[in-house]
N, C-alpha and C positions, 0 to 999 in steps of 0.2 A: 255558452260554449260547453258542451259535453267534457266530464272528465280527461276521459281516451284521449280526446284533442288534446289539452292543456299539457297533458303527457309526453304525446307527440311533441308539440313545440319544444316544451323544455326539454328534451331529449336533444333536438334539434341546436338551442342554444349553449347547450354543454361540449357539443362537435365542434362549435366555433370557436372555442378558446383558444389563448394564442399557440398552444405547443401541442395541442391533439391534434394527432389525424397526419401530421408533418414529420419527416427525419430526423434524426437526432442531428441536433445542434452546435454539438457539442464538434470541436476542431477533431479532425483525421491524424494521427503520429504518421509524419511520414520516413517511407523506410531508410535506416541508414544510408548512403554513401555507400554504392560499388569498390569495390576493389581490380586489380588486376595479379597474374603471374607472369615472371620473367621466368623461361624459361632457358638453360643452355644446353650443350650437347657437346658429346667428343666422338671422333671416329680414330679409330686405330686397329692393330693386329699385331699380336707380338710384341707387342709396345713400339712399333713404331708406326707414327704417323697417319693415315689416309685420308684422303680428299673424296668427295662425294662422287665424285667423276670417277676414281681407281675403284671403287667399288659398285658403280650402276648405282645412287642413290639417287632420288627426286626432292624428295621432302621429308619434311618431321611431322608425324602427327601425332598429336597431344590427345587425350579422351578426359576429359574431368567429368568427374561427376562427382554430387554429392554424398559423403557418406550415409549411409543408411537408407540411400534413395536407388531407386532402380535405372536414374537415365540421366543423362548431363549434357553436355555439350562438346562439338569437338574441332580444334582449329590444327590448319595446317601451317606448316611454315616454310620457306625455301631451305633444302639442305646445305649449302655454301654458307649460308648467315649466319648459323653458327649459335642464333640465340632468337628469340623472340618472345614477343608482349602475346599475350591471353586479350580476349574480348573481355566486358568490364564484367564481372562475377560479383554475387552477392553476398556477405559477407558467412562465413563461416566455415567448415571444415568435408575436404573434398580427398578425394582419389586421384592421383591423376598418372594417366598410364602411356609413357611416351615411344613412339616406334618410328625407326628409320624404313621408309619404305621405296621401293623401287622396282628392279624385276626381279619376281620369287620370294622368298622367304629371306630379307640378309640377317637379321639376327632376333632374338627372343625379345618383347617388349620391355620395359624397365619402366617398375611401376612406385610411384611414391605416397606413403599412406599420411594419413591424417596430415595432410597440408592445409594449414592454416590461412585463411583471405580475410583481411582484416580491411574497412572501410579506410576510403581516401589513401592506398597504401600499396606499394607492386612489391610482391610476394615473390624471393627469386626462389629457383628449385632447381635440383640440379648440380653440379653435371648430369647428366644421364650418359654414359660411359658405353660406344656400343665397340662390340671386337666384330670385324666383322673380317673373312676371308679375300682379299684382293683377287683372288684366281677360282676358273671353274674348269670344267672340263667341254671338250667339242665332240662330236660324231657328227658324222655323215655317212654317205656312198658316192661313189661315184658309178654317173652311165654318160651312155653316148646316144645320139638317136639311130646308131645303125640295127637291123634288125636280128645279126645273127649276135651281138653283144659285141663287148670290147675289144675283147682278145681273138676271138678268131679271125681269120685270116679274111681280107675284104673277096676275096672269090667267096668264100661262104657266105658273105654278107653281111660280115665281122666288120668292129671298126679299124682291125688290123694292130692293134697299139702293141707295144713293143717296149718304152718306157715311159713311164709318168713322173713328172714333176709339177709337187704343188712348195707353193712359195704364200705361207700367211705374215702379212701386214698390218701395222698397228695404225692408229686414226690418224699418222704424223707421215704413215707411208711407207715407213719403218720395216726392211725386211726385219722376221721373228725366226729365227731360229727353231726347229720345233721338230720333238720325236712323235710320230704316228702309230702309233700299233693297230698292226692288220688285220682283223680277224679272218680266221678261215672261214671260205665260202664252199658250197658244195661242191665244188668241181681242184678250187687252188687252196694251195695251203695258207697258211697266216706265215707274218713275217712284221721287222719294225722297218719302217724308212725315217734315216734322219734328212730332214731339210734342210741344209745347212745354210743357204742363202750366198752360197760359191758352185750354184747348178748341180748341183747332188740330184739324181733320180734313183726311180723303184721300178720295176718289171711294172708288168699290167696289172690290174687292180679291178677283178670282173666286179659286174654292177651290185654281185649280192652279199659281196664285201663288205663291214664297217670299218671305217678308220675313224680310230678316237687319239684327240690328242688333251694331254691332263697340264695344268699349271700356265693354263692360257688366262692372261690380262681380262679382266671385266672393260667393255667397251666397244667399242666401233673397231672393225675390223674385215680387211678384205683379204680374198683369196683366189690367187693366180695359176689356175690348172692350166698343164701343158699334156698333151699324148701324142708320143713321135711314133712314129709309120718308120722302122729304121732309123734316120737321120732326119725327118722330115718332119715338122711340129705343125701335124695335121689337123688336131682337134684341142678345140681349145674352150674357157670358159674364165670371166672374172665373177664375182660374188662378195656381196657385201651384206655386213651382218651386226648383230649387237651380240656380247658373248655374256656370257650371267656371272657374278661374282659368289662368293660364301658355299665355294665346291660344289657347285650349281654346274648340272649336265646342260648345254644350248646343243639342240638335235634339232639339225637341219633338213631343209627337204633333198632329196635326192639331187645330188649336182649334175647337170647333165651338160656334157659337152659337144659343142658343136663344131662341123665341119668346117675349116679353111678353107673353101675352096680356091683361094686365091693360092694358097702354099701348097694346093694337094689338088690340080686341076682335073688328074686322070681318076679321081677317086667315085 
C-alpha cells in the first residue's frame, strides 16, 4: 500500500473520533423567564373625572421597545378597563410610550423611560395621566333641494323658508341647548341663533352659510332641522352624527333638507 494511501486512511480514522466533525455538546443556557407590564391610566380635564365615552376614546395603546433598540412591540388595550397586562417581554430595560386613541388627536403620548422587566415578575407603570377636552366644536350648512335656494320665494323656485329651527340631541335623546353663530354668506348677513329647546327659531339660513356651534359634548349625536314656509314646516331633515372631543372641529357634509310634501301639498 502506497504511502499517499495510508495517509488517506489515517486522515480518515482521525474524522471518526468521537467529538470531530459533530456540534458542541456541551448544554444550551437557556434564556431567562419573560417578564410582563401592568399598565394603568387616568382620564380627566380640569381635574375632574372622564370616561372614555365623554371623550370619544377606543383604546390605549402601549409601544415598548427596547432601549437602544430601534423597534419593539406594541399592544392595545380597551379604554373603560382602565389597566392592562403587556404580552410576556424579555427581561431588561424598555421605553414604553402610552396613548389614548380615538377620533383625532385627544391628547400628547405619555412616555416612560428606562422601565425595568425583570424575569418571572409584572412590572406596573403608570398612571399615565391624560387631560383630555370633553367638548369640540360643529359646522355645517344648511340647503334644500329647491333650485332657486332657501330663501327665495317658491315662485322663483326658492324653497320659500321664512324660519329655521334646528334642535341638537345628545345619544340619550336629550334636547341640547346650543348657541349657533351664522356666518355671513354672500348675499345675507351673519347673526347668532340660540336654540333653546322651548321652539326658538332663526330667519333663513341660505345654503352658503356656515353655522358653527363651539362646547358641543364628544359623542353620538342628532340633529332636528325644521324650514317653515310661513307657518308651515315644509322642509325638513334628521342627521345623526359622532362629534370630536379635545376642541376638535366635526365638519359635516352639507345638510340638506327635504320637502314635506305631506305638510306642504301645493309646493
Amino acid at each position: 500500500m502506497s504511502f499517499r494511501r495510508l495517509a488517506f486512511l489515517a486522515l480518515i480514522f482521525v474524522g471518526c473520533g468521537d467529538d470531530a466533525g459533530l456540534p458542541d455538546a456541551r448544554p444550551l443556557i437557556d434564556a431567562p423567564p419573560a417578564g410582563k407590564l401592568q399598565l394603568t391610566w387616568t382620564l380627566s380635564h380640569g381635574g375632574a373625572p372622564q370616561t372614555c365615552s365623554s371623550i370619544g376614546a377606543s383604546s390605549i395603546v402601549a409601544g415598548i421597545v427596547p432601549v437602544n433598540q430601534p423597534f419593539g412591540v406594541t399592544d392595545v388595550f380597551g379604554c373603560s378597563l382602565g389597566t392592562g397586562t403587556s404580552r410576556d417581554l424579555a427581561p431588561g430595560r424598555y421605553i414604553v410610550t402610552v396613548a389614548v386613541a380615538g377620533v383625532g388627536d385627544l391628547d400628547e403620548p405619555v412616555v416612560f423611560r428606562d422601565v425595568e422587566v425583570t424575569s418571572s415578575s409584572v412590572t406596573p407603570v403608570g398612571p399615565a395621566a391624560f387631560d383630555v377636552e370633553p367638548t369640540g366644536s360643529l359646522v355645517f350648512r344648511m340647503a334644500t333641494t329647491a333650485t332657486g335656494g332657501n330663501c327665495a320665494a317658491t315662485s322663483a323656485m326658492g324653497a320659500g323658508i321664512t324660519a329655521t329651527t334646528i334642535v341638537l340631541r345628545d345619544a340619550a335623546n336629550a334636547c341640547v341647548p346650543t348657541t349657533f353663530t351664522i356666518a355671513a354668506g354672500a348675499n345675507d348677513p351673519g347673526g347668532t341663533y340660540v336654540s333653546d329647546c322651548n321652539g326658538s327659531s332663526y330667519g333663513c339660513i341660505a345654503a352658503d352659510q356656515d353655522l358653527r356651534a363651539d362646547g358641543v359634548t364628544a359623542g353620538q349625536h342628532s340633529m332636528l332641522f325644521t324650514g317653515a314656509v310661513g307657518a308651515v314646516p315644509c322642509w325638513k331633515r334628521t342627521s345623526q352624527f359622532t362629534t370630536r372631543a379635545a376642541n376638535q372641529v366635526t365638519v359635516l357634509n352639507p345638510q340638506t333638507l327635504m320637502l314635506d310634501t305631506a305638510a306642504c301639498p301645493a309646493m
